[in-house]
C-alpha positions as CSV (number, residue, x, y, z in Angstrom):
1,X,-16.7,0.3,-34.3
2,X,-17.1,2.6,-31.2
3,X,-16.2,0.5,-28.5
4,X,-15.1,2.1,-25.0
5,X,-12.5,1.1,-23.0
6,X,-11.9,0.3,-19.4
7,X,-9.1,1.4,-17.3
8,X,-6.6,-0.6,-15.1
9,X,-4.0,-0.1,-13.3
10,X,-1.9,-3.0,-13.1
11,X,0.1,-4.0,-10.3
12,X,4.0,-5.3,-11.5
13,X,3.4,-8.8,-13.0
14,X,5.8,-12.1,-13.3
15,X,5.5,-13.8,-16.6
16,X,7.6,-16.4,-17.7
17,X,7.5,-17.2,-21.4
18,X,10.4,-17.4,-24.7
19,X,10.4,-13.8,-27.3
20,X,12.0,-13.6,-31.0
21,X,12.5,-10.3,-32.8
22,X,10.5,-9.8,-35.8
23,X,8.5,-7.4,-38.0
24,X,4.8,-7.1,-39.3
25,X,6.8,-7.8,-43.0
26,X,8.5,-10.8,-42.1
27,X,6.1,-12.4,-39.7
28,X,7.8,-14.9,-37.2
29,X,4.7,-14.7,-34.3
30,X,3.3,-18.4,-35.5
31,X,7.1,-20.0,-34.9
32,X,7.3,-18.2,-31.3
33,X,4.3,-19.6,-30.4
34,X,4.6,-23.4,-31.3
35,X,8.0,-22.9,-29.5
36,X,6.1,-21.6,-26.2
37,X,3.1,-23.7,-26.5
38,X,5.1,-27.1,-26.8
39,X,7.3,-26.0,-23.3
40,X,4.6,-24.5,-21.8
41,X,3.3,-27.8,-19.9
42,X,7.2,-27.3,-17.5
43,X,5.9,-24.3,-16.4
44,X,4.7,-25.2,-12.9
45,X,3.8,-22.4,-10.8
46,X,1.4,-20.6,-13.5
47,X,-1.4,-18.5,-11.8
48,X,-3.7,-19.5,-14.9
49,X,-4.7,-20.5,-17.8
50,X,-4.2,-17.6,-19.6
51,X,-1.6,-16.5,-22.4
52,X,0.3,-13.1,-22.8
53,X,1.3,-11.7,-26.1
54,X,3.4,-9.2,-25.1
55,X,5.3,-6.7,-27.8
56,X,8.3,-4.6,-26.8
57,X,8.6,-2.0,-29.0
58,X,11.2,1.2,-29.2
59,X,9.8,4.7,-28.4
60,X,10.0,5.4,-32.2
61,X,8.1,2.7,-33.1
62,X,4.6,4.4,-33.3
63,X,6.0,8.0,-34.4
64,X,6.3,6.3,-37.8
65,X,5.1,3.5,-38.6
66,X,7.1,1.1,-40.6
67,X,5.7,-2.5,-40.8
68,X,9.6,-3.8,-41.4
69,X,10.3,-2.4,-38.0
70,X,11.6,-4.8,-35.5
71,X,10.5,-5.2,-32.3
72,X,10.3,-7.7,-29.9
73,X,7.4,-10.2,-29.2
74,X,6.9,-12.4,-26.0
75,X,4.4,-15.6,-25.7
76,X,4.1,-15.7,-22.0
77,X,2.3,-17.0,-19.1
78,X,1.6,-15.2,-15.8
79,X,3.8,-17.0,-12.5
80,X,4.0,-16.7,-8.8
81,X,7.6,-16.4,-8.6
82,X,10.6,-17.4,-10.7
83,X,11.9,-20.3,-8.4
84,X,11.3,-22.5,-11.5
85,X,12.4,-21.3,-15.0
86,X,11.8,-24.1,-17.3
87,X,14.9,-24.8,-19.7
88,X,14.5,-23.0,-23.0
89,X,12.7,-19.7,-21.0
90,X,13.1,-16.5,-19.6
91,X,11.9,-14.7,-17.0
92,X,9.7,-11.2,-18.1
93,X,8.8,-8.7,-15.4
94,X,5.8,-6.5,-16.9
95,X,5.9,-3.2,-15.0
96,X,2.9,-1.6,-13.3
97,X,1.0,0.9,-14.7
98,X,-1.9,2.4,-15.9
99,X,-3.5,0.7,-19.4
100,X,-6.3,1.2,-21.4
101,X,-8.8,-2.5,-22.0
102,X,-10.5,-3.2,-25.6
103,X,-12.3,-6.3,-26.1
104,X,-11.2,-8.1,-29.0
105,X,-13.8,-10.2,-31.4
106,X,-12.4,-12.1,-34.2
107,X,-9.5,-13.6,-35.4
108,X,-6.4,-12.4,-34.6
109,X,-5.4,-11.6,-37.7
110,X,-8.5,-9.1,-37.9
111,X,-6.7,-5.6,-37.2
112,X,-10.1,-3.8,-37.1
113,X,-9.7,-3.1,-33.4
114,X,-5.9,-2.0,-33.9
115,X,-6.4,0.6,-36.2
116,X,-9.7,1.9,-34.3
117,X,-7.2,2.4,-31.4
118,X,-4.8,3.5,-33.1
119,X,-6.6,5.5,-35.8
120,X,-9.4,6.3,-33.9
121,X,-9.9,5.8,-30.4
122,X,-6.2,7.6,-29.1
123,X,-6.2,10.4,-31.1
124,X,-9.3,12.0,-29.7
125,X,-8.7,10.7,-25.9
126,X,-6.8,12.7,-23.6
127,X,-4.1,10.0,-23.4
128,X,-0.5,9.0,-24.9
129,X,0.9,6.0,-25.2
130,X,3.1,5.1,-22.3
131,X,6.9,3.9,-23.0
132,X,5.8,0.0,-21.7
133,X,4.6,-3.3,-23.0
134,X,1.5,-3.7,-25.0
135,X,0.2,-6.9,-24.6
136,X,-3.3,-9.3,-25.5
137,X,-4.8,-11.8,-22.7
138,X,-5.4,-14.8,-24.9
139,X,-8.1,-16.0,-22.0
140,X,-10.9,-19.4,-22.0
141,X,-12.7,-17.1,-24.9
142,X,-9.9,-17.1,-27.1
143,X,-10.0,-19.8,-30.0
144,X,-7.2,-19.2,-32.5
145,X,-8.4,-18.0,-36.1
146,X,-11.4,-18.0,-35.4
147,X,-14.3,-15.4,-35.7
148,X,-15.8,-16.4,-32.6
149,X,-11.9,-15.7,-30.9
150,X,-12.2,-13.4,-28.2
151,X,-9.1,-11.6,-26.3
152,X,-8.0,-8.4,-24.6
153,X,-6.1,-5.9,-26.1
154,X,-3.9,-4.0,-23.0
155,X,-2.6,-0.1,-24.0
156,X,-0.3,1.3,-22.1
157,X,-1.1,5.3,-21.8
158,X,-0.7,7.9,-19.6
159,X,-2.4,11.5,-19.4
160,X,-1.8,14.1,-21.9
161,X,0.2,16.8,-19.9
């Protein structure tokens, strides 16, 4: 894998959506989602179809990695406003900023194009991970676990110096 990137810079951005805390260990992502998905339909004023799955995590979190670190995961959809907060859901306001765009194939359970980033890809790029969400845009392409799945994984960095 030797995949390049794209850049964007992305404007503030209301989301409206329902988090847990949980850990790569002890794995809680599947019940946040059935939670979302079955409220999801008293969201009103979405922008699209597409999904955000947004992680929070501590500024520590990458310096060593721990899989039983907590951190905290959103399932959320974009909005115009937040006039209308379903019952059961919280409002998220992703912050603008520049990230850096990989194109996921696979299931999402595939961490190939994780550790490329991670293990690969950053090291060698004269960028940091910025202290902000990193999220996946679950678009028309994805199809959940399966090979064919495709998303977008968003990396929050800023310029070395």
């Amino acid at each position: 894998m030797n995949q390049q990137p794209r850049f964007v810079t992305r404007a503030e951005t209301k989301l409206i959506g329902m988090h847990i805390t949980t850990n790569l260990v002890n794995n809680r992502i599947g019940e946040l989602w059935r939670n979302f998905m079955s409220l999801k339909k008293h969201i009103n004023n979405s922008i699209s179809s597409d999904l955000f799955s947004l992680s929070v995590y501590d500024p520590e979190y990458f310096k060593t990695f721990n899989p039983a670190r907590n951190f905290e995961k959103w399932a959320l959809t974009e909005v115009t406003d937040f006039s209308h907060v379903p019952s059961g859901m919280e409002t998220f306001t992703l912050p603008n900023g520049m990230y850096t765009v990989f194109a996921h194939k696979g299931s999402h359970e595939d961490m190939r194009t994780f550790q490329y980033i991670f293990s690969t890809w950053l090291p060698q790029a004269p960028y940091v991970l910025d202290d902000r969400p990193h999220f996946e845009i679950l678009g028309h392409k994805y199809k959940h676990g399966s090979p064919d799945s495709e998303e977008e994984i968003w990396i929050p960095v800023k310029p070395i110096g």
